[in-house]
C-alpha positions in Angstrom: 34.7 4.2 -43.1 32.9 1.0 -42.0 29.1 0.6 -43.2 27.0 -0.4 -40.8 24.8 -3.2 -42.0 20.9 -2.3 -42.4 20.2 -5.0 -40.2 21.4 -3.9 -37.2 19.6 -0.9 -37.9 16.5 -2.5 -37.5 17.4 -4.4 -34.5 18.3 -1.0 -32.6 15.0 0.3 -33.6 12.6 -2.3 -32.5 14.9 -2.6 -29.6 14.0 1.2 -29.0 10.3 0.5 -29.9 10.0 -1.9 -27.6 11.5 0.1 -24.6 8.9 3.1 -25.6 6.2 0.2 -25.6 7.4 -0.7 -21.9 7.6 2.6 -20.4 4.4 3.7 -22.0 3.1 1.0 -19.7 5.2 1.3 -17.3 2.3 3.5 -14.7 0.4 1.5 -12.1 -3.1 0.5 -13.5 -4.4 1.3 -10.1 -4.9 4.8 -9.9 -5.5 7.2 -6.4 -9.6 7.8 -6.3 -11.3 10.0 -3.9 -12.7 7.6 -0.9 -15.6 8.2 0.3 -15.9 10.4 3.4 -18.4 8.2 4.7 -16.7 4.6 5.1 -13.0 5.5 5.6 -11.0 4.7 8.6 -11.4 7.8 10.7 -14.8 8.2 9.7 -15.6 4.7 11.5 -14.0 4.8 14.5 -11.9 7.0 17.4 -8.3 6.8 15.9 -6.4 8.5 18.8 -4.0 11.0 16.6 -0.3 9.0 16.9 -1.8 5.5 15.7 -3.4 7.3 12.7 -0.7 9.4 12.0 1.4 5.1 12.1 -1.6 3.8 9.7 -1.0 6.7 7.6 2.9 6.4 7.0 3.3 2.8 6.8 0.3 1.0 5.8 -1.9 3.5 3.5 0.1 3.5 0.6 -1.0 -0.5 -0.3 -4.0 -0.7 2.6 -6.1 2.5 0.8 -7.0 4.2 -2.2 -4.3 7.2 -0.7 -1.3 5.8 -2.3 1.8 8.2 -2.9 2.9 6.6 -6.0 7.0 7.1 -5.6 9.0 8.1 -8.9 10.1 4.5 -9.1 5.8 3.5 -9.9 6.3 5.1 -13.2 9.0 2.8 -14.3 9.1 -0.6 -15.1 9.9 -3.1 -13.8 9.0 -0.9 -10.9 5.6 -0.2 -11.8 4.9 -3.5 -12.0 6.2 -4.7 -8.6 4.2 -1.8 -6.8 1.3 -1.9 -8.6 0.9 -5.6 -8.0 1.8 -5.0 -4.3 -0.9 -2.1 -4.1 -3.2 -4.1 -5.6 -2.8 -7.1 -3.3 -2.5 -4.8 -0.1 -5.8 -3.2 -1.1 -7.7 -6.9 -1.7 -6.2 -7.8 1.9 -8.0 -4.7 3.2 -8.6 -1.5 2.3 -8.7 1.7 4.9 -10.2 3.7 2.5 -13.3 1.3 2.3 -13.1 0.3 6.3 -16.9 0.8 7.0 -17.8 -1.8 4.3 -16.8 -4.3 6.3 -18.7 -6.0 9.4 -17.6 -5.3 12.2 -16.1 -8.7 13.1 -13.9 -8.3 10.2 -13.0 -5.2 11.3 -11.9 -6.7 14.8 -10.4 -9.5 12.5 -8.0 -6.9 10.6 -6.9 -5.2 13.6 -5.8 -8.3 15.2 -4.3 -9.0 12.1 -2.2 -5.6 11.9 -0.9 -5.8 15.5 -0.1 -9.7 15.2 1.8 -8.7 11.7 3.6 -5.2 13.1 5.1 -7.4 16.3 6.3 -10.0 13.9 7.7 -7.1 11.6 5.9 -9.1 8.9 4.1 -5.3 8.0 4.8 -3.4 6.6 6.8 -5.8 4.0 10.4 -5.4 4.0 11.1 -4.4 0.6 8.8 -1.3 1.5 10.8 -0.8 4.5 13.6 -0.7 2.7 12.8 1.9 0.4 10.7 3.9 3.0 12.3 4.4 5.8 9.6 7.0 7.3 7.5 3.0 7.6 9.6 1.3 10.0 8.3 0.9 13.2 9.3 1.5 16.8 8.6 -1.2 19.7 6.7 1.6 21.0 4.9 2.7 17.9 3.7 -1.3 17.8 2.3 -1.5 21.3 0.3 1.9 20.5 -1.1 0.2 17.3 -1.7 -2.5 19.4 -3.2 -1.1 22.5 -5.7 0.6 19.8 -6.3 -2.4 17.5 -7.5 -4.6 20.3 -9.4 -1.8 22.4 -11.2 -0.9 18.9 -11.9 -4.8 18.2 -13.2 -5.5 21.7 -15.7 -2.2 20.9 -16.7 -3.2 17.7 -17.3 -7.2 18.5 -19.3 -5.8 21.5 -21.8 -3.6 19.2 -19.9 -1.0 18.6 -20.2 1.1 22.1 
C-alpha cells in the first residue's frame, strides 16, 4: 500500500478550508428590508395594474429593496455577481425609495426606463437569461412607456 505523503494532506485541507471560507461568504451583503409604506412606488403615484405587475417581474429584483434572491445568490461566485448587480441597480434607482426623489428625477427615471426597455438595454441580458419571466414584449414596452411618460409629464407639471 502507497503512503500518502503528509503534505498533501495539508494541501487538501486548506484547500477545503478555504472553500468553507468562500461559501461562508458566499450570501449577498445586501439583504431584503422592509420599505417604507410611505415612499415606495405605488404609494407615489397611479401605477395602472399591468405596468406594475412589468416593474415588479423584471426590474424590482436590482431597482428595490424586494429582491428574490435566487439559489444561485448564496453561492459564489454567484453571490458576488448578483450582489454587486443589486447593489448597482439599487444606486441607479431604487422603487422602494421612489418618493425620495424630486419629482424631476422621477420624470428623469421614467424616461430613462422606457428609453432602456425599447433598446432592450433593461433588464440586463444576463438577467434575461436566467429569468425568463423578465423579458419583455413590444407590447409590454409601449405600456411601460405610455405610463412612464404620462407619469413624467404629471409630475414635471406639479404633480396633478
Amino acid at each position: 500500500m502507497r503512503r500518502v505523503p503528509h503534505r498533501q494532506y495539508a494541501v487538501g485541507a486548506l484547500v477545503l478550508l478555504v472553500l468553507a471560507m468562500i461559501a461562508g461568504r458566499g450570501r449577498p451583503r445586501l439583504v431584503a428590508t422592509r420599505p417604507d409604506p410611505a415612499v415606495v412606488l405605488d404609494a407615489q403615484g397611479s401605477v395602472p395594474a399591468p405596468v406594475a405587475r412589468l416593474l415588479r417581474r423584471a426590474c424590482f429584483d436590482c431597482h428595490s429593496e424586494e429582491t428574490r434572491w435566487p439559489w444561485y445568490s448564496r453561492l459564489p461566485p454567484g453571490s458576488w455577481i448578483v450582489g454587486r448587480d443589486v447593489d448597482a441597480g439599487r444606486g441607479q434607482w431604487n422603487f422602494s425609495r421612489w418618493g425620495e426623489y424630486n419629482p424631476y428625477d422621477q420624470a428623469d427615471l421614467l424616461d430613462k426606463a422606457c428609453t432602456l426597455a425599447t433598446k432592450k438595454e433593461m433588464p440586463l441580458w444576463p438577467y434575461r437569461l436566467l429569468h425568463r419571466e423578465a423579458r419583455l414584449a413590444d407590447d409590454e414596452i409601449a405600456a411601460l412607456c405610455a405610463w412612464t411618460r404620462a407619469e413624467g409629464d404629471r409630475l414635471v407639471q406639479g404633480g396633478s
